[in-house]
C-alpha positions as CSV (number, residue, x, y, z in Angstrom):
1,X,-12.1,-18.3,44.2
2,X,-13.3,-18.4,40.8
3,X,-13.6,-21.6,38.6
4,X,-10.6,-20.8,36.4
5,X,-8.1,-20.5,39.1
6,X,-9.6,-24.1,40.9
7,X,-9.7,-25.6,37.7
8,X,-12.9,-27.4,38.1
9,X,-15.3,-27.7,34.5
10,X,-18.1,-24.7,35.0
11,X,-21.3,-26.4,35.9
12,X,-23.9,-27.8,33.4
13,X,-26.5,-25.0,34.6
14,X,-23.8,-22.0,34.1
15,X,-23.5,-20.6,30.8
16,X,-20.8,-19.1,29.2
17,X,-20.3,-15.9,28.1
18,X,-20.7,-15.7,24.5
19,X,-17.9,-12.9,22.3
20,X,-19.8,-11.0,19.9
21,X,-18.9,-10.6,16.1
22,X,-19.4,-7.4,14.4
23,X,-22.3,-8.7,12.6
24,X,-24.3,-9.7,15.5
25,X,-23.2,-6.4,17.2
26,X,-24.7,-4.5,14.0
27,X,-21.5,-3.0,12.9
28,X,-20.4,-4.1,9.1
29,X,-17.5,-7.1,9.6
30,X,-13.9,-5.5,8.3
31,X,-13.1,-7.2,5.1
32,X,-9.8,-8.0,4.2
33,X,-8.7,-6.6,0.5
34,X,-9.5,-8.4,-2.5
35,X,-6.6,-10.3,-4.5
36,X,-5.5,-8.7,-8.3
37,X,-6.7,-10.8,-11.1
38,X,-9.9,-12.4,-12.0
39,X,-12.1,-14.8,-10.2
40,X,-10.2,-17.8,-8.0
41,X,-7.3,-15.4,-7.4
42,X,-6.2,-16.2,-11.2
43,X,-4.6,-13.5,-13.4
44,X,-6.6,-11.6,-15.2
45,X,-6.1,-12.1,-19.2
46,X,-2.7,-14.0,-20.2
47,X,0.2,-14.4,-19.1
48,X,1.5,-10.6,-18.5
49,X,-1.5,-10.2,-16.2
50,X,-3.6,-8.0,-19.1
51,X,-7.0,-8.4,-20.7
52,X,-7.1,-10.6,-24.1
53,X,-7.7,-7.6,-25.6
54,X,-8.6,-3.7,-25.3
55,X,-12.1,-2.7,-26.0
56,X,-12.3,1.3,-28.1
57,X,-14.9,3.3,-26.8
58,X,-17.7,2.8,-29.5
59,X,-18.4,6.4,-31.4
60,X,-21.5,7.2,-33.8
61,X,-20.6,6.5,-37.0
62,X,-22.9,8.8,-38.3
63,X,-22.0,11.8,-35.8
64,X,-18.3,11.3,-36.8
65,X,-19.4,11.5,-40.5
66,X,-21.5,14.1,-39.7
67,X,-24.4,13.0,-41.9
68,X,-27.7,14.0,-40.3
69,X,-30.3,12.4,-42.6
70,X,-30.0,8.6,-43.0
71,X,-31.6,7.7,-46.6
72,X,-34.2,4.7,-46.4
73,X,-33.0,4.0,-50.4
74,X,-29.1,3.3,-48.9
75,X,-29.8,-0.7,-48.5
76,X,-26.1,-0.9,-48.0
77,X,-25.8,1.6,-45.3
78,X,-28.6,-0.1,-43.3
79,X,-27.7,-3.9,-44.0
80,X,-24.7,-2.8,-41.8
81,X,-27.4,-2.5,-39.1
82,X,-29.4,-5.4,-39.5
83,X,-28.3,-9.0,-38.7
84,X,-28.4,-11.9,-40.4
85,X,-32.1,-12.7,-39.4
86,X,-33.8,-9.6,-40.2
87,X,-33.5,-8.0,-36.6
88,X,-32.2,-4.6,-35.5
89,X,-28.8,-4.6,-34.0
90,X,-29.0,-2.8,-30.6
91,X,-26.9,0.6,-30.3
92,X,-24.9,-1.1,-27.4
93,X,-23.4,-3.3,-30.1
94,X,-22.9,-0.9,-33.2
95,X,-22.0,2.2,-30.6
96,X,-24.5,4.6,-32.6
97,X,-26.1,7.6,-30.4
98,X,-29.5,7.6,-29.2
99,X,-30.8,10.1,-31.6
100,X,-29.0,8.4,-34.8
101,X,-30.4,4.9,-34.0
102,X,-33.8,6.4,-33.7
103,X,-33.8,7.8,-37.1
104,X,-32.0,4.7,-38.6
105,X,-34.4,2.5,-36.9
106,X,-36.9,4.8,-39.2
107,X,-35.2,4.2,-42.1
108,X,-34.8,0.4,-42.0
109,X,-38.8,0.2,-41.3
110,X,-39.2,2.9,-44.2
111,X,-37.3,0.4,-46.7
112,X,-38.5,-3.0,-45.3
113,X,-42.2,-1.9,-45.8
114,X,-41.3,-0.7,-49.5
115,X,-39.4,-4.3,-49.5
116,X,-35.7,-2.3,-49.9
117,X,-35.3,-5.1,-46.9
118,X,-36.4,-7.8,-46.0
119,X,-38.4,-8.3,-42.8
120,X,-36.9,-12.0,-41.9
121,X,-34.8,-15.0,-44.0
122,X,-36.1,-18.0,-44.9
123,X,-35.4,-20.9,-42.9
């Protein structure tokens, strides 16, 4: 007879059997589905469940416009492109192309070094 059907304790020497998990076994663990909404199960955005607010796909100002040569004597043009500080924005924030932020990065060195702009403000 076996030990369950006796119902004596196994002995102190006998070990048990121990089940396996998935991740021990080496297969991936199944994963139950993730709940809607943002982080903490809360809804995402406001009330209606919707972000605060919808982000346009940035397009090239100057592709749209379709002006090719970007004028280092247009300090108004490129003071759009330069922060407060003096720095260069980055083409992630202004959404210009790759081959227009090249030539207006060009043009803002062009006019800072002929003191169009300036290189920093004054603390």
């Amino acid at each position: 007879m076996s030990e369950e059907t006796t119902g004596k304790a196994p002995e102190a020497g006998a070990a048990e059997p121990k089940a396996t998990t998935g991740a021990e076994s080496g297969a991936a663990p199944a994963r139950a589905p993730r709940p809607a909404g943002g982080p903490g199960g809360r809804p995402a955005g406001g009330p209606g469940g919707r972000g605060k607010f919808f982000r346009r796909k940035k397009v090239c100002k100057f592709c749209t416009e379709k002006i090719d040569a970007i004028p280092y004597r247009d300090v108004r043009l490129l003071q759009g492109f330069v922060a407060e500080r003096g720095k260069i924005v980055p083409r992630r924030l202004t959404g210009v192309c790759t081959t227009h932020q090249r030539r207006l990065t060009r043009a803002i060195k062009q006019a800072r070094n002929i003191a169009l702009l300036p290189f920093a403000t004054r603390q």
